[in-house]
Backbone as ProteinMPNN parsed JSONL, in Angstrom:
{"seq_chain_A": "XXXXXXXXXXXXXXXXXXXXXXXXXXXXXXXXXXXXXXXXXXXXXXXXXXXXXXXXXXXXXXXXXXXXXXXXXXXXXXXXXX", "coords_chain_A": {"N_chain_A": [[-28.207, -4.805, 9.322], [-26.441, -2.176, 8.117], [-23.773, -1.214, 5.789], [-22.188, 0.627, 6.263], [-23.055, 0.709, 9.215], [-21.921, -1.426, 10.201], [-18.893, -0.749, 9.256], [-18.218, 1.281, 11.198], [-18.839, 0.048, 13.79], [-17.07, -1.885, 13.295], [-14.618, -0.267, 13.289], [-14.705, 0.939, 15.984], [-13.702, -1.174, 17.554], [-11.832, -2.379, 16.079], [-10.005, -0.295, 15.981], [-8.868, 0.445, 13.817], [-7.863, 1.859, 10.675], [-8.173, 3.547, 7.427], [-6.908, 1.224, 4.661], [-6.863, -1.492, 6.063], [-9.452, -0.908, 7.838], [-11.102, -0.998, 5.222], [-10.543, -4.199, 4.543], [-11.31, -5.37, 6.974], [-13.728, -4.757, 6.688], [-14.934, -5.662, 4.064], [-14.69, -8.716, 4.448], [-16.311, -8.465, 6.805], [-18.72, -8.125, 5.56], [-19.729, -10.475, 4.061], [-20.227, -11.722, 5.899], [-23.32, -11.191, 6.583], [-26.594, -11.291, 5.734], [-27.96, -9.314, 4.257], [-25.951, -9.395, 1.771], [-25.631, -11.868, 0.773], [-25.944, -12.822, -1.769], [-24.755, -14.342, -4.603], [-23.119, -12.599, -6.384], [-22.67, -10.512, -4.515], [-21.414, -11.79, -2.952], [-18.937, -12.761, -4.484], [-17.872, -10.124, -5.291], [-17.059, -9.098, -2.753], [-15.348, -10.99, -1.467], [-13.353, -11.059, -3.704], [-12.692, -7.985, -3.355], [-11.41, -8.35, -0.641], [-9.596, -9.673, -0.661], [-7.936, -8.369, -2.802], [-7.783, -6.091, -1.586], [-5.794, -6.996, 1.186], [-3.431, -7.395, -0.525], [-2.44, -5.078, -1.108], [-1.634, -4.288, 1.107], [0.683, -3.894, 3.666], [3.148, -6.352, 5.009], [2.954, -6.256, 7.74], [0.275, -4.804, 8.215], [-1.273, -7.055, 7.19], [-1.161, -8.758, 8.71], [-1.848, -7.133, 11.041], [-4.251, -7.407, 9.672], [-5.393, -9.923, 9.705], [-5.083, -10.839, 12.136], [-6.498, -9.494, 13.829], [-9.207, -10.848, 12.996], [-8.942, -13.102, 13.896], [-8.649, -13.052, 16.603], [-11.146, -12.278, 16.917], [-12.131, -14.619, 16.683], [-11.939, -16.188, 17.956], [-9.58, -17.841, 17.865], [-5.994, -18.364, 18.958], [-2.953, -17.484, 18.371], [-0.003, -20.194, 17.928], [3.199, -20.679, 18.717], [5.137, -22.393, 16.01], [6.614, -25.29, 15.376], [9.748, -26.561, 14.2], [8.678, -25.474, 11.607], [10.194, -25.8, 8.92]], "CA_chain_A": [[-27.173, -3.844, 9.609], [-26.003, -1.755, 7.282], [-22.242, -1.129, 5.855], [-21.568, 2.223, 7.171], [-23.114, 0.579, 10.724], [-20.872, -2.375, 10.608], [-18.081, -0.208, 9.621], [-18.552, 1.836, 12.676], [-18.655, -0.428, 14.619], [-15.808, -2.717, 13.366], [-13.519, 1.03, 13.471], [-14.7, 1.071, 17.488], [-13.665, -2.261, 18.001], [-10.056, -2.45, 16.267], [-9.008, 1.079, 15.86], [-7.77, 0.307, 12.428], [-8.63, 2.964, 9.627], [-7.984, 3.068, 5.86], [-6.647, -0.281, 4.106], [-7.151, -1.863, 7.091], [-10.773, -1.068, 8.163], [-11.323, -1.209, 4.492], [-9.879, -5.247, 4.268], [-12.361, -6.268, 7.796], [-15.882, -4.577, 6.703], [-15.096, -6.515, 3.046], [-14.577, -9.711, 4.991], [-17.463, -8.788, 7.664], [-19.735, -7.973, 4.809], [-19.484, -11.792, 4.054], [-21.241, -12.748, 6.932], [-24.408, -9.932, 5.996], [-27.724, -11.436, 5.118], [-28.102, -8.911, 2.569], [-25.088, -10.193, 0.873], [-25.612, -13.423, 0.549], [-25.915, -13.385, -2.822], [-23.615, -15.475, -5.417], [-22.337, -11.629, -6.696], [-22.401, -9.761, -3.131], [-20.494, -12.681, -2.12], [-17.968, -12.754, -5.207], [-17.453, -8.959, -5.235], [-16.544, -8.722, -1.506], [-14.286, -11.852, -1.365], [-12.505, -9.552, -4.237], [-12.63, -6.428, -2.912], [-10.887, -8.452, 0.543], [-8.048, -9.982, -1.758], [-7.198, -6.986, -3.144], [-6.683, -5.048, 0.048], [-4.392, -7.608, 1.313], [-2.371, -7.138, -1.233], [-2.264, -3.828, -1.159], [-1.281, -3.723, 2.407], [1.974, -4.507, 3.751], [2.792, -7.596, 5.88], [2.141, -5.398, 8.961], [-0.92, -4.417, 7.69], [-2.076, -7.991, 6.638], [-0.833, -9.679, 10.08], [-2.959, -6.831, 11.761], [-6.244, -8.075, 10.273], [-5.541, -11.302, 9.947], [-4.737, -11.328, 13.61], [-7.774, -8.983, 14.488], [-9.949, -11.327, 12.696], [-8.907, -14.572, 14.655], [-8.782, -12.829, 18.066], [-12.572, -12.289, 17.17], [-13.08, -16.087, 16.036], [-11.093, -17.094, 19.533], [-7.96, -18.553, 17.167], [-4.76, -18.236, 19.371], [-1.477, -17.908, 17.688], [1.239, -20.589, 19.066], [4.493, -20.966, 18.052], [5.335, -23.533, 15.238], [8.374, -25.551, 15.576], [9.95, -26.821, 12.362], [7.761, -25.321, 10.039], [10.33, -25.674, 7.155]], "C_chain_A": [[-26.606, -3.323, 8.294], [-23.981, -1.7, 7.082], [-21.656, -0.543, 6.582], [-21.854, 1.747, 8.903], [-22.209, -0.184, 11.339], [-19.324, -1.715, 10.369], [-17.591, 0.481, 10.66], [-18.248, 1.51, 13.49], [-17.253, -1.422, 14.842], [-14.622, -1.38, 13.507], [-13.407, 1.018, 15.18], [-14.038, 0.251, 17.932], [-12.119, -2.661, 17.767], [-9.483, -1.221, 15.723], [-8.393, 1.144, 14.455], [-9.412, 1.344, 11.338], [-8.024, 2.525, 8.349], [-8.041, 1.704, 5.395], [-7.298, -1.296, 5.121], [-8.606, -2.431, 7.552], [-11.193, -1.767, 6.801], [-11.577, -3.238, 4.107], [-11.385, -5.577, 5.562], [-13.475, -5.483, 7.591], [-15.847, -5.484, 5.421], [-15.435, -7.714, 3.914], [-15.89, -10.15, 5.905], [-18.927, -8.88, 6.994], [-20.08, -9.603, 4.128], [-20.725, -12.424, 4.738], [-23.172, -12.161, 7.077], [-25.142, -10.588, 4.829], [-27.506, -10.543, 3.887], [-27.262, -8.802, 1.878], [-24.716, -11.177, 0.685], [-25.49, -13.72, -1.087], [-24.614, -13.594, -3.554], [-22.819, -13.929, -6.15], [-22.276, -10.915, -5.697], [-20.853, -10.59, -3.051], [-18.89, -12.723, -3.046], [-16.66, -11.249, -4.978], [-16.601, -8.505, -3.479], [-15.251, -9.727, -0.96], [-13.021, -11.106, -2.376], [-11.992, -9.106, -3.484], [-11.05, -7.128, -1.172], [-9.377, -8.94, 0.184], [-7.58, -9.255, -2.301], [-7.0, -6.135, -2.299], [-6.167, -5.564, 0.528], [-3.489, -7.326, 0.589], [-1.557, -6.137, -1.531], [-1.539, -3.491, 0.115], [0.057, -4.449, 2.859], [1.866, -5.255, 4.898], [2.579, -7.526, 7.359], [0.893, -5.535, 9.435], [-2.218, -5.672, 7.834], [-2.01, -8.65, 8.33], [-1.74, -9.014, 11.072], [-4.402, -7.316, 11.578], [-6.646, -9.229, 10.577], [-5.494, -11.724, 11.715], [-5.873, -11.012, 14.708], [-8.978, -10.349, 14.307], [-9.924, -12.788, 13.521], [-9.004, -14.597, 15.965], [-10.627, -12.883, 18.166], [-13.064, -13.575, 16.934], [-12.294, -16.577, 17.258], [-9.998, -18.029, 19.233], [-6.826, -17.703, 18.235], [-3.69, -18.643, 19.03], [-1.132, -19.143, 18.564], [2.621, -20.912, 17.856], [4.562, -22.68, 17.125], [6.766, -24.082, 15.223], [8.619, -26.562, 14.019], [9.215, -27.038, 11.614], [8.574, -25.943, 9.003], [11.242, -27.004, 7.193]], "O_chain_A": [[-26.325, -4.141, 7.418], [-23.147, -2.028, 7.925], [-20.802, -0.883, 7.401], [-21.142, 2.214, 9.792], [-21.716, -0.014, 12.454], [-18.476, -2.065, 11.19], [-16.442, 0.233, 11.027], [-17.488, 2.138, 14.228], [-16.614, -1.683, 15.862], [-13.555, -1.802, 13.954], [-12.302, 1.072, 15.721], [-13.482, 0.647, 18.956], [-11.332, -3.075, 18.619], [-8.473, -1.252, 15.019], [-7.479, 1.907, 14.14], [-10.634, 1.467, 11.261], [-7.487, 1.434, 8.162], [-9.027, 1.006, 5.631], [-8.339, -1.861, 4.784], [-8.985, -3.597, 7.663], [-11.605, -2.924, 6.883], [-12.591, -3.61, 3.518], [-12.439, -5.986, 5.076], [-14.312, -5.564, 8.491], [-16.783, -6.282, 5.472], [-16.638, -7.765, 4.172], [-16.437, -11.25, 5.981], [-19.939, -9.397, 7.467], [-21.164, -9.522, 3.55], [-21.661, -13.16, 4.427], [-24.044, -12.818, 7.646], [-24.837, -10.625, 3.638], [-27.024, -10.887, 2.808], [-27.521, -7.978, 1.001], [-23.551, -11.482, 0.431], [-24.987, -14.751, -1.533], [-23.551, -13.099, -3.179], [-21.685, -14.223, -6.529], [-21.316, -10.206, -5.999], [-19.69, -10.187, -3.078], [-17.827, -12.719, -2.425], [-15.459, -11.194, -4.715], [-15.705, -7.676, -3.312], [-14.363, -9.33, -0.206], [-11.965, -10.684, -1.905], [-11.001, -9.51, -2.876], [-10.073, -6.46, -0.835], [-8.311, -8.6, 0.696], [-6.368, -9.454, -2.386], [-5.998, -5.42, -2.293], [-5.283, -4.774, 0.86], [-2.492, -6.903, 1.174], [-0.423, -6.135, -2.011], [-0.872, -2.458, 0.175], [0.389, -5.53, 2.371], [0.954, -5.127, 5.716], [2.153, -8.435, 8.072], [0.435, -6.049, 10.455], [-3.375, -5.582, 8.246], [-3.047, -8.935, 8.928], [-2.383, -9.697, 11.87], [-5.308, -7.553, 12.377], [-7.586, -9.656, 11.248], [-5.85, -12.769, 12.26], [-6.196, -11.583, 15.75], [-9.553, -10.801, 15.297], [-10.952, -13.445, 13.682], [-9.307, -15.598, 16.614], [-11.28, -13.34, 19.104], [-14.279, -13.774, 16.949], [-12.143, -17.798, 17.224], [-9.53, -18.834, 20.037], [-6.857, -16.472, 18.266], [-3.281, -19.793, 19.193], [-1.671, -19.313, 19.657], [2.768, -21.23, 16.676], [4.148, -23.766, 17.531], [7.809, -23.442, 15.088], [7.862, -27.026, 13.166], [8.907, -28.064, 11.007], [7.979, -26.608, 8.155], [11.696, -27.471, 6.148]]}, "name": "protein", "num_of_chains": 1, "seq": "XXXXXXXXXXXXXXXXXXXXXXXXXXXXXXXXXXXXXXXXXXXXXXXXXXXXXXXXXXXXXXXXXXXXXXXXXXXXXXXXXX"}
């Protein structure tokens, strides 16, 4: 699969554009045979840490939240976290 296909398809799937899309094709590109390698793999773990950062805690809570609905992670409330 290519980038542009998995982008595509990850845009169909959570509606999210710019920063956003940008932050889950880095992340999905991860899991992409033909980036397996030890600099694919560096450059895209990057590239996914720097669009978090870039994005505001909105932003980050949307992918992070997209990304766990697709791994079947369900929030639950934490009781005295602190």
């Amino acid at each position: 699969m290519s980038l542009v296909t998995m982008t595509d398809d990850l845009y169909k799937q959570s509606g999210f554009t710019g920063l956003r899309l940008q932050a889950l094709a880095s992340v999905a590109a991860l899991g992409l045979p033909e980036y397996a390698g030890a600099e694919h793999q560096t450059y895209f773990r990057e590239r996914f840490r720097q669009t978090l950062e870039t994005l505001d805690s909105e932003g980050v809570c949307d992918v992070v939240g997209f990304i766990a609905a697709q791994r079947g992670i369900k929030p639950e409330p934490v009781e005295n976290a602190i």
